[in-house]
N, C-alpha and C positions, 0 to 999 in steps of 0.2 A: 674969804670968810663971809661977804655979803651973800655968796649966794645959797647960806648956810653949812660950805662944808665946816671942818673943826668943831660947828656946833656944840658944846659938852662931851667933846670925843672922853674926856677924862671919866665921866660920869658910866657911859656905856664899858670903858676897860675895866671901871674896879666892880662892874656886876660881875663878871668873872669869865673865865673861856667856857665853863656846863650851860650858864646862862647865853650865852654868845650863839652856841651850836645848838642849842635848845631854839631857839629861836627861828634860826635859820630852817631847821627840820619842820618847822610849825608855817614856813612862808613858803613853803613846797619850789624856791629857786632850784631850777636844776642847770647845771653846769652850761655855760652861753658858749663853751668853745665848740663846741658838734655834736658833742657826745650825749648829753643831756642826762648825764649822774646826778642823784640829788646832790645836790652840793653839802646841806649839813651832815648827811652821811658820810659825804665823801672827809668832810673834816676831823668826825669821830673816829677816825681808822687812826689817827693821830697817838702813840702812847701816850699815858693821861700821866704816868709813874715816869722821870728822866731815869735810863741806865747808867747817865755820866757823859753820853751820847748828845750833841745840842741839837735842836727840832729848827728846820727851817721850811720857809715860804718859798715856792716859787712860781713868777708871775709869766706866764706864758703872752708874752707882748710879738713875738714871730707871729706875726700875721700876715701869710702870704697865700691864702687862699684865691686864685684868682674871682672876682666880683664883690668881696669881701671887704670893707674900710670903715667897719665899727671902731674897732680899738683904735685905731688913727684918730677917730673924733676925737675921744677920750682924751687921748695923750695930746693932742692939738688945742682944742680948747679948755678942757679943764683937767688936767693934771692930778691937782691937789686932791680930787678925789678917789683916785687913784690911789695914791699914799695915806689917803684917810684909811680907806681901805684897806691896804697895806698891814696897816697897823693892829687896824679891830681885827683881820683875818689871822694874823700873828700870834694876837691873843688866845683867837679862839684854838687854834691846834698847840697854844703851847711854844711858841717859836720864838727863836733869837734875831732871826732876821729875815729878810727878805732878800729875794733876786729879783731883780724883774730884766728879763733877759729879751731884748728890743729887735725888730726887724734890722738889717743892716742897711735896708735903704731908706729906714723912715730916719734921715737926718736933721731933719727940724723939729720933728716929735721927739729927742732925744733931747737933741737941746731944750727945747721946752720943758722937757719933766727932769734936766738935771739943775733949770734956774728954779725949778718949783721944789726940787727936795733941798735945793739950798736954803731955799728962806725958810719949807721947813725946819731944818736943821738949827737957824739963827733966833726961830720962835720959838725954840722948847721944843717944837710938836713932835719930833723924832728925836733919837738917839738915848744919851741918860735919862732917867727918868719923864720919858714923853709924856707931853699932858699933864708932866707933875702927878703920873698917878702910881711914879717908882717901879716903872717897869722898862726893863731896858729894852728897845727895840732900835736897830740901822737897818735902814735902805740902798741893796748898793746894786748898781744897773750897769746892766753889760750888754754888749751889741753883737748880733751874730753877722754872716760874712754871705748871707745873700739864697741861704741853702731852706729850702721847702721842707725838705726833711728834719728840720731842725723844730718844727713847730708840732713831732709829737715828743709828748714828755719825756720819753728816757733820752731820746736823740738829744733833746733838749739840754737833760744833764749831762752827757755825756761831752759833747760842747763846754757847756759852764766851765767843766773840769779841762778843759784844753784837750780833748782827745777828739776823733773824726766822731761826728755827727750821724751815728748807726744805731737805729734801738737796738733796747738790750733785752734778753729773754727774762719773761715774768713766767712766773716767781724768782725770784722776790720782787717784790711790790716795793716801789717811791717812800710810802709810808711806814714801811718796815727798814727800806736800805736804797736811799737814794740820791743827796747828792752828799759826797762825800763819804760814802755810805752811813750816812744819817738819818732819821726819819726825817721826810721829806712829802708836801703836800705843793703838785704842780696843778696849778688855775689859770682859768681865762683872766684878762683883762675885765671885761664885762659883768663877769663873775662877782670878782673882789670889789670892784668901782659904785656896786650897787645894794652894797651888804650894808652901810652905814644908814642908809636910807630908809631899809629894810627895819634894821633894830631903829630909830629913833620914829616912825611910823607907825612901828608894829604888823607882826607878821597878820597879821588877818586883813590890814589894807593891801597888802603884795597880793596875797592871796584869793581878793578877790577879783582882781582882773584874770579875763580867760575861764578857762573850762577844766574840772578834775584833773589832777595829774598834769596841767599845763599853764600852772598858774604865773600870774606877775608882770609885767610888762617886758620889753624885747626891743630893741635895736635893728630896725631894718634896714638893709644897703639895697637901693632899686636903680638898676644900670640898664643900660640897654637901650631896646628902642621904645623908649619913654618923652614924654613931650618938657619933662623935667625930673631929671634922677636927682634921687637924694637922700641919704639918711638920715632915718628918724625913729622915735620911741612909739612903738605901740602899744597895745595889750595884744595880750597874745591869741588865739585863736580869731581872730581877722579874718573876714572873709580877703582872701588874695585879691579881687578883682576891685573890691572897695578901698584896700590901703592902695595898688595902680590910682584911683579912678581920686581917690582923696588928697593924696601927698603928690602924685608922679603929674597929674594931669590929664591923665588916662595914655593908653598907648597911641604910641606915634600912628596917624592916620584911623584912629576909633578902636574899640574894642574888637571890630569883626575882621580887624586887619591882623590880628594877632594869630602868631604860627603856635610859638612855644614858649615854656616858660622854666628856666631851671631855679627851682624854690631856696635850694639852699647855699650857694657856693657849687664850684667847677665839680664837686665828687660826690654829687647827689643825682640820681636818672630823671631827665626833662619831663616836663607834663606838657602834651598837648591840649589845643584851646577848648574842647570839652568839656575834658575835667576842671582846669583853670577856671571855668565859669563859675565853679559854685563852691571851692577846695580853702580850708579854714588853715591858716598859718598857726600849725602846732605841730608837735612830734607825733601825736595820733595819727590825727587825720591825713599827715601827709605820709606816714609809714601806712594806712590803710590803701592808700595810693599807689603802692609802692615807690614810694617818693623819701624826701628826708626833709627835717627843715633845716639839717647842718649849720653855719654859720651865719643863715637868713638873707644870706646875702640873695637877691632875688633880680637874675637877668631876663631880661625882656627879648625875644626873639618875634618882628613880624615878619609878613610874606615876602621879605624882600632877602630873607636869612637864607644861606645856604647851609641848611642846616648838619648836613653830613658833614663841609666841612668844616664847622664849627665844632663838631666832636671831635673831628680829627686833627684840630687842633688842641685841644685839651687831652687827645691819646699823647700827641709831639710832648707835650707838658712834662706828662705825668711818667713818660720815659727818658726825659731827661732830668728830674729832681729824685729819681729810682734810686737807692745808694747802694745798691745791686749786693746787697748781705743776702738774699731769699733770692733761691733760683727761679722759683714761678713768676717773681713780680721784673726779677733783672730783665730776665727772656722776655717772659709775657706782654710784659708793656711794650716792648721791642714790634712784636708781631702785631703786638693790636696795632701800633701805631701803622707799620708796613700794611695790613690788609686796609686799612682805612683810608689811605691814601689813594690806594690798588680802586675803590669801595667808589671814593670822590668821583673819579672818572670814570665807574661802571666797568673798570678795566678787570674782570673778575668773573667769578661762572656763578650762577642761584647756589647750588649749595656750599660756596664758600661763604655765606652769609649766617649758615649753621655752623660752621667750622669757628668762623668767627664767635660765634654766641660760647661753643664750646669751649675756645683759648679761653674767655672773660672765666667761664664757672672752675676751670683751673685754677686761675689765679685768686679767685674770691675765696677767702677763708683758708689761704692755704701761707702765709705769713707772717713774719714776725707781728708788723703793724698795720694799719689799716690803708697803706700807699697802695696796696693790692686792692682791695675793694676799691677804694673811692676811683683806681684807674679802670676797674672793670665795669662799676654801676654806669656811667654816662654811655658804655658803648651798648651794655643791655638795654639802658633805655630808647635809644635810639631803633635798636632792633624792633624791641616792644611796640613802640607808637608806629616807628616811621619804616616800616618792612617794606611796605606796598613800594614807597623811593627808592630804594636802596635797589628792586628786582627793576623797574624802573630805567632806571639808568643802566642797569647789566644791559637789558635787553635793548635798549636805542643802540649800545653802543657796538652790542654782536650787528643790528641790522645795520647799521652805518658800516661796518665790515665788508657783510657780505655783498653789498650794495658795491664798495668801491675795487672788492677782489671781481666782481661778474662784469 
């Protein structure tokens, strides 16, 4: 409470849940889990009328994105804002409770946010009448079993409910029929953690950090080959080379040692140093890119990277957390990973590097959820920048052939 969460939480609940999402739509936050949906939109899909049917929250804390450890902060060091959160986001769609549904290896972040919803609990601030403002809301937090596939929504519920962790075909929509067949609204961490802030600031302070349609500040994870990785809060459209150059220390061995950069998490296509040079951390400008800013998570690759195999390990990844429901993504990731490997050691002909390009635009846009694209975009973008390596190494590796068959 020193560090102002609880603040008058009572005060923001009894302005109401119109006021709540009114708000939020006015602060232009848009969803911090990848996807980047307005969030108060995404709230008003909520029915406003109960059918008799209870309305729940669910808090997408599965964060297994490889380079990705925002929401770990969160649940590690402050908790209670989390459950602040919780609660004002509850309100705003109408809800009886909360899930917040936790990675299964983040084992001290759990503990941590189950000794934080206990003193909740002991201060009023959750359960009967939370805040004292006669509105009933519980917190109750559940742990998944280690599965990648679990961190998109319906997998998500699907899980919660005790069943295999397989999205489900939309239509119907979460907020029409989703956990329990409920209405049902699934959020980031990051999301919910930073809605209370939001309203007691006022959406026009959120709003002014960053650039149209990419307003608010933002949570960076920077790994790699960096002279000091770390996450931290920005604002958001950032020149990339200045949050390196400000927070990280710049890259390991100078700017001019840098190869590549993957801006968003493991399932967004790398940018070479180039474009890095001048490229703003936003959903614009890095889709202008062809890029994403997905989870922000932002790895550092310099010339020391091998970078083929670095894709192809993130191909191995993405074909193993596969939950093989959708034939193109079961197969596909299968192949991509195979030629990539093939790819690593030039063991391969030039035009199977088009063959390669062609399995990715199979699998892109052709399943349930989006495990098929994010396993396809790293291998296009690799093709994209880094083509000229990839023939490369084919070709060293036929003359080292012919060289030891003569």
């Amino acid at each position: 409470m020193k560090r102002g969460d609880w603040y008058r939480t009572k005060d923001l609940v009894l302005k109401g849940a119109d006021w709540i999402v009114n708000e939020m739509k006015k602060s232009g936050l848009r969803g911090r889990g990848g996807a980047g949906f307005p969030s108060g939109l995404k709230w008003s899909f909520m029915p406003k009328v109960s059918d008799g049917r209870p309305s729940y929250l669910v808090v997408n804390a599965d964060e297994s994105e490889p380079g990705t450890c925002k929401d770990r902060e969160i649940m590690r060091h402050d908790p209670h804002k989390l459950l602040e959160g919780c609660l004002i986001a509850g309100v705003g769609m109408r809800a009886t409770a909360a899930y917040i549904y936790i990675r299964g290896e983040y084992v001290n972040e759990r503990k941590n946010l189950e000794r934080a919803r206990k003193e909740a609990y002991e201060a009023g601030l959750l359960g009967k009448n939370a805040c004292g403002s006669g509105y009933d809301f519980d917190v109750h937090i559940h742990y998944g079993a280690g599965a990648y596939i679990c961190g998109e929504e319906t997998a998500l519920l699907e899980s919660l409910e005790g069943k295999q962790g397989k999205p489900r075909l939309k239509p119907p929509f979460p907020a029409n029929a989703g956990l329990y067949g409920c209405p049902t609204t699934v959020t980031n961490v990051e999301t919910v953690a930073v809605s209370p802030t939001i309203l007691r600031r006022g959406p026009e302070w959120f709003a002014s950090f960053g650039r149209k349609n990419n307003s608010g500040t933002k949570l960076f994870c920077v790994s790699g080959h960096v002279n000091k990785p770390c996450t931290v809060e920005e604002e958001m459209s950032m020149p990339l080379k200045e949050l390196i150059e400000r927070h990280c220390g710049g890259v390991r061995g100078g700017w001019d040692n840098l190869l590549a950069v993957i801006p968003g998490g493991s399932s967004v296509p790398l940018l070479p140093k180039h474009i890095c040079d001048d490229v703003l951390m936003d959903y614009d400008a890095l889709k202008a890119v062809q890029s994403g800013l997905g989870t922000a998570a932002v790895i550092v690759m310099d010339k020391s990277t091998d970078v083929v195999d670095a894709i192809a390990r993130l191909s191995y990844f993405y074909k193993h957390e596969s939950c093989g429901q959708c034939t193109p993504c079961r197969e596909g990731t299968g192949w991509l990973w195979m030629i990539m490997e093939r790819l690593k050691v030039g063991n391969a002909k030039l035009e199977e590097i088009d063959m390669l390009q062609e399995v990715t635009k199979q699998i892109e846009g052709h399943t349930i959820c989006a495990l098929g694209d994010a396993a396809a975009w790293p291998v296009q973008g690799l093709i994209r920048h880094f083509r000229p390596e990839l023939e490369r190494r084919i070709r060293e590796r036929a003359e080292r052939e012919l060289l030891e068959a003569s």
